[in-house]
C-alpha positions as CSV (number, residue, x, y, z in Angstrom):
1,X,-9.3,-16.8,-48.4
2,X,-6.0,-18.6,-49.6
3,X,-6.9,-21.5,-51.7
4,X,-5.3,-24.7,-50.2
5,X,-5.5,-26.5,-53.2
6,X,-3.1,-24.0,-55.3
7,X,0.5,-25.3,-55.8
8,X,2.2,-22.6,-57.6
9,X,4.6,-22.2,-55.2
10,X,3.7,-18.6,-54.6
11,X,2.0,-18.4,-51.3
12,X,5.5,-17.7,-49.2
13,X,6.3,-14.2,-47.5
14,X,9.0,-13.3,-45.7
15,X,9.3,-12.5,-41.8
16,X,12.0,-9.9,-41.5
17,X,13.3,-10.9,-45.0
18,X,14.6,-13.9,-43.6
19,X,11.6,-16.5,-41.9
20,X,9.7,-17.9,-44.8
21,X,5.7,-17.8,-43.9
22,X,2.9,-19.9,-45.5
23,X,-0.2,-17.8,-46.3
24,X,-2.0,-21.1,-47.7
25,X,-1.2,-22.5,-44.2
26,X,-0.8,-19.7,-42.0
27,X,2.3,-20.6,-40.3
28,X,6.4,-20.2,-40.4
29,X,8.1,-22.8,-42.2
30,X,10.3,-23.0,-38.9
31,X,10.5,-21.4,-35.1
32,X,11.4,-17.7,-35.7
33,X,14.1,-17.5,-32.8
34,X,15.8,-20.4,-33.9
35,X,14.6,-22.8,-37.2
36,X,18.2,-25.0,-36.7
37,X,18.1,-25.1,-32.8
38,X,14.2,-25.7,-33.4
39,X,15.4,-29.1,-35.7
40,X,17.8,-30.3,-33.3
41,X,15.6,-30.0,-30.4
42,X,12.5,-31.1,-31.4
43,X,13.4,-34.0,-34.2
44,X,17.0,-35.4,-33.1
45,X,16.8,-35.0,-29.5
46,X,12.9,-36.5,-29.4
47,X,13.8,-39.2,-31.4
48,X,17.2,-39.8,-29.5
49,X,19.5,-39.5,-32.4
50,X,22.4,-39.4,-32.9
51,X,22.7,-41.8,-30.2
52,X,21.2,-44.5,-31.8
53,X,22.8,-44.4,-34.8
54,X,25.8,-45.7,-32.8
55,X,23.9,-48.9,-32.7
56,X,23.1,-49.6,-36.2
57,X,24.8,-49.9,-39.5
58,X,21.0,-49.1,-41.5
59,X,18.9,-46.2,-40.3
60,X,15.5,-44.7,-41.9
61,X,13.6,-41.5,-41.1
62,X,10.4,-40.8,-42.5
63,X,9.1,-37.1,-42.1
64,X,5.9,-35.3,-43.3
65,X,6.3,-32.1,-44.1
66,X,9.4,-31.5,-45.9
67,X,9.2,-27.5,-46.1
68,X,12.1,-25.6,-46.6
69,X,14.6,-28.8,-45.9
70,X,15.6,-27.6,-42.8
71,X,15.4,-30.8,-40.9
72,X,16.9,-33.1,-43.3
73,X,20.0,-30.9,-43.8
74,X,20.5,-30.5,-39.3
75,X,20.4,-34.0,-39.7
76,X,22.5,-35.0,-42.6
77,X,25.0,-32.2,-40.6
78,X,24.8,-34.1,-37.6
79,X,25.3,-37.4,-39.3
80,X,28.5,-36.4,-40.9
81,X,29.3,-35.4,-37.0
82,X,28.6,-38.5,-35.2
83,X,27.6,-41.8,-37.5
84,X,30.1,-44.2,-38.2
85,X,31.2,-44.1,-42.4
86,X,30.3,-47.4,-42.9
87,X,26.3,-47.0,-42.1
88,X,23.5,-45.9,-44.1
89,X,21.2,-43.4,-43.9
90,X,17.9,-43.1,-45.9
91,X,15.6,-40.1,-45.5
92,X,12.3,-40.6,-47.1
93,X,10.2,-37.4,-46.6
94,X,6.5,-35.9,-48.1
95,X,5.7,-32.2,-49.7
96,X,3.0,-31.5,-51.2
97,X,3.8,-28.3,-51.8
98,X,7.3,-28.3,-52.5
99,X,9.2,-24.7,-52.7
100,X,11.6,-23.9,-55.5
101,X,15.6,-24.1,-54.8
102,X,16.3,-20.3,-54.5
103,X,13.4,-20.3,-51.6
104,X,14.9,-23.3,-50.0
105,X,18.8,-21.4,-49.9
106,X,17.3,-18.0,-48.7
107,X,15.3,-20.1,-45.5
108,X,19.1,-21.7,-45.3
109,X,21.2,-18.2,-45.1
110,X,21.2,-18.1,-41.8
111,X,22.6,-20.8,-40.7
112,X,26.6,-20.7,-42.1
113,X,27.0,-24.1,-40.7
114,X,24.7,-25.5,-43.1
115,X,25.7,-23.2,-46.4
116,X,27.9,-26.7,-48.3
117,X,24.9,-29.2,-47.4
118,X,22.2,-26.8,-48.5
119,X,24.5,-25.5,-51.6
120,X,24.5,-29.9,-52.2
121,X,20.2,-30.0,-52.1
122,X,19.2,-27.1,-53.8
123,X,22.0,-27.5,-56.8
124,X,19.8,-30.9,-57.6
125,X,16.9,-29.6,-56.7
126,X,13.5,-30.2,-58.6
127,X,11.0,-28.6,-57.7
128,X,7.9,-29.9,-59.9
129,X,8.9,-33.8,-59.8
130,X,6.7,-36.1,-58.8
131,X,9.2,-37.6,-56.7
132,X,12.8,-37.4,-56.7
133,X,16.0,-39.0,-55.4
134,X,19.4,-37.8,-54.4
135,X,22.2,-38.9,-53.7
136,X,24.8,-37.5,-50.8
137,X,28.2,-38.4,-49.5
138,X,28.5,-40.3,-46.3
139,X,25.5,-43.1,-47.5
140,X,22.8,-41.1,-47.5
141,X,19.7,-40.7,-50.1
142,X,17.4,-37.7,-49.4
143,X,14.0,-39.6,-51.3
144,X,11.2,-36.7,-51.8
145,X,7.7,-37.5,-52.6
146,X,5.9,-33.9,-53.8
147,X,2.8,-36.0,-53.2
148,X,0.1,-36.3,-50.6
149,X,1.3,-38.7,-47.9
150,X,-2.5,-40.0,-47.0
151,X,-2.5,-41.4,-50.7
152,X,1.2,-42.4,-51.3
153,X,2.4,-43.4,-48.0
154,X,0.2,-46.9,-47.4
155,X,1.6,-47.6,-51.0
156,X,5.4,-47.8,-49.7
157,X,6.7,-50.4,-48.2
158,X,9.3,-48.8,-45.4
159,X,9.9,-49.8,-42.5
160,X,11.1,-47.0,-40.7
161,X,13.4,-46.2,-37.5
162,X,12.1,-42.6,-36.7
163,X,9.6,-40.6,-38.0
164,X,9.5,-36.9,-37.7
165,X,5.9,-34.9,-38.0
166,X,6.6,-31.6,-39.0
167,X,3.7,-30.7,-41.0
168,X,2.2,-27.4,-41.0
169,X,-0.3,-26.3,-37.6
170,X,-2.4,-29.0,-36.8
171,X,-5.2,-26.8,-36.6
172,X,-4.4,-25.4,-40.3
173,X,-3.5,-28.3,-41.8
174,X,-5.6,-31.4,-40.0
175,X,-5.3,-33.6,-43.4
176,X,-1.5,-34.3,-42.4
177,X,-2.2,-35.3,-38.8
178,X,-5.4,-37.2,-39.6
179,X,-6.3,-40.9,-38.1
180,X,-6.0,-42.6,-41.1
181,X,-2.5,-40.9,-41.7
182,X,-1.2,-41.6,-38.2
183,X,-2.5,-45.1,-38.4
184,X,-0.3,-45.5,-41.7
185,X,2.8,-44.2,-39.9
186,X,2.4,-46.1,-37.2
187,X,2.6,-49.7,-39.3
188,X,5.3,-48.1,-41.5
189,X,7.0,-47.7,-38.1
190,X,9.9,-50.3,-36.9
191,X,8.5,-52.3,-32.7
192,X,10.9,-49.8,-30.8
193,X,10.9,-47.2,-33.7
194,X,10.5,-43.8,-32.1
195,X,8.4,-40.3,-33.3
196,X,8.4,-37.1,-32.5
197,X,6.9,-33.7,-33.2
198,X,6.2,-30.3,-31.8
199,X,2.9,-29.9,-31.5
200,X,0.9,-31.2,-28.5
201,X,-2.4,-30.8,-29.5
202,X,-4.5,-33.3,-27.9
203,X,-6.2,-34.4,-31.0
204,X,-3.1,-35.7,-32.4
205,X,-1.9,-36.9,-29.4
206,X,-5.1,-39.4,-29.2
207,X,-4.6,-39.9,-33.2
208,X,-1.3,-41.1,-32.3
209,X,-2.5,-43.2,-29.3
210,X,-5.5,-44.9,-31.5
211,X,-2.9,-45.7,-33.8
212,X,-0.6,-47.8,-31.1
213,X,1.8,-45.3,-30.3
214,X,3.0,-44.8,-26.3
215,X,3.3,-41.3,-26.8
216,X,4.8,-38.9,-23.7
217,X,4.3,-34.9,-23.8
218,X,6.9,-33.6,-22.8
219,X,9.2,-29.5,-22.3
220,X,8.8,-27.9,-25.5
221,X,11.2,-25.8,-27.5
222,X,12.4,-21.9,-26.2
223,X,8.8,-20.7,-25.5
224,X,6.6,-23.1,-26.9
225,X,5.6,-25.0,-23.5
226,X,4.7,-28.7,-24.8
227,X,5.8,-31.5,-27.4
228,X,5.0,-35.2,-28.3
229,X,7.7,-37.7,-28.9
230,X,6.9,-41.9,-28.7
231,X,7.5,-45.0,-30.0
232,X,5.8,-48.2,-31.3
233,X,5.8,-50.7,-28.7
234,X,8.7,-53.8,-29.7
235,X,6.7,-56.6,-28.1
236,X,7.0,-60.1,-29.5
C-alpha cells in the first residue's frame, strides 16, 4: 500500500518514459493523449478564458492541484497570446506534494511550444518551500503554496476570478474535493467568477452545488465523456 502521507517526492513513474504517474495517488499527472490539449480544453475553455481577459485589466486563478505545472504554463502561454500588456495576472495555486524541477521539465518535453516558459519555472524552482513566489514577464506572479489547501486556503484572503480543480481522482484523493474545501472555494470565489474541472463525479458535483455553485456537466475531453464547469451566482 503506498503511504499517502510520504512527501519525498519519490512516488512518480513514468508512462512510456514520458507521462509522469502518481503511485501515492494512482493516477497520471495529466491526459495521456494529450496533457496540453487536456489544459486548454478543460481549464481555459470551461472557464471561458482568454475571452475574459479582454474585459479586465486584474485577473486571479486559483487552482488545486498544482502537479507537474502544466496548467499554469498553457496559460501563462496563452496570456502572452491574447491579454492586453497592461493587465495583471495572478496565479495562486496548492501542492502538497510538490515534484522537483527536473520532474517538472521531463512532464514539459513534449510540448516545444512551452520549452522558454517551463525553462522560466523550473530555473526558480523550489521544491521544499513552504510557499513560494515568482515572478514572470507580462504581469504575472505564479504564488505556490506546498501546503494542504483545506488548512491554508480559508486563511487567504483572495478573491478569485476562476478557479481550476485539477486535483488528483476524486475517488483517490477525496481530501481535495471535500465539502468543507469546496465550500472554501466557493467564498474565495468572485459573484460571476467561474470553475471548472474534469471530473464529473456526482459527489463533487453536489459538493459543488451545497457550496452555491450553478454548476453544468458538460462534453468532456478526447474520450473522457463528462466535465463540470460553473460559476458563483453575481446576484446583488
Amino acid at each position: 500500500m503506498t503511504d499517502k502521507k510520504s512527501n519525498s517526492g519519490e512516488d512518480v513513474i513514468w508512462i512510456e518514459d514520458q507521462i509522469p504517474y502518481s503511485q501515492r495517488f494512482e493516477d497520471t499527472y495529466y491526459a495521456k493523449s494529450d496533457g496540453r490539449a487536456e489544459t486548454s480544453f478543460v481549464f481555459l475553455g470551461g472557464n471561458n478564458l482568454p475571452q475574459h481577459w479582454h474585459q479586465q485589466q486584474a485577473f486571479m486563478i486559483l487552482e488545486l492541484g498544482f502537479g507537474t505545472g502544466l496548467n499554469f504554463l498553457e496559460t501563462l502561454r496563452q496570456w502572452n497570446m491574447y491579454a492586453e500588456s497592461s493587465a495583471r495576472l495572478d496565479f495562486v495555486s496548492f501542492e502538497l506534494y510538490p515534484l522537483d524541477a527536473k520532474s517538472m521539465r521531463k512532464a514539459h518535453a513534449q510540448w516545444p511550444e512551452l520549452d522558454e516558459i517551463s525553462t522560466e519555472l523550473t530555473s526558480q524552482w523550489v521544491r521544499d518551500d513552504h510557499m513560494q513566489q515568482i515572478e514572470f514577464d507580462n504581469n504575472v506572479t505564479l504564488s505556490v503554496f506546498a501546503s494542504d489547501a483545506n488548512a491554508r486556503l480559508p486563511m487567504l484572503e483572495l478573491s478569485v476570478d476562476a478557479v481550476y480543480l485539477d486535483g488528483f481522482s476524486p475517488a483517490n484523493n477525496p481530501e481535495l474535493w471535500s465539502a468543507d474545501l469546496m465550500q472554501s472555494v466557493f467564498e474565495h470565489t468572485k459573484p460571476g467568477g467561474t470553475f471548472a474541472t474534469y471530473t464529473a463525479a456526482g459527489w463533487v458535483r453536489r459538493n459543488l452545488e451545497a457550496a452555491g455553485f450553478v454548476v453544468e456537466k458538460v462534453s468532456g475531453f478526447a474520450k473522457k465523456r463528462h466535465m463540470l464547469r460553473g460559476w458563483r451566482p453575481d446576484v446583488g
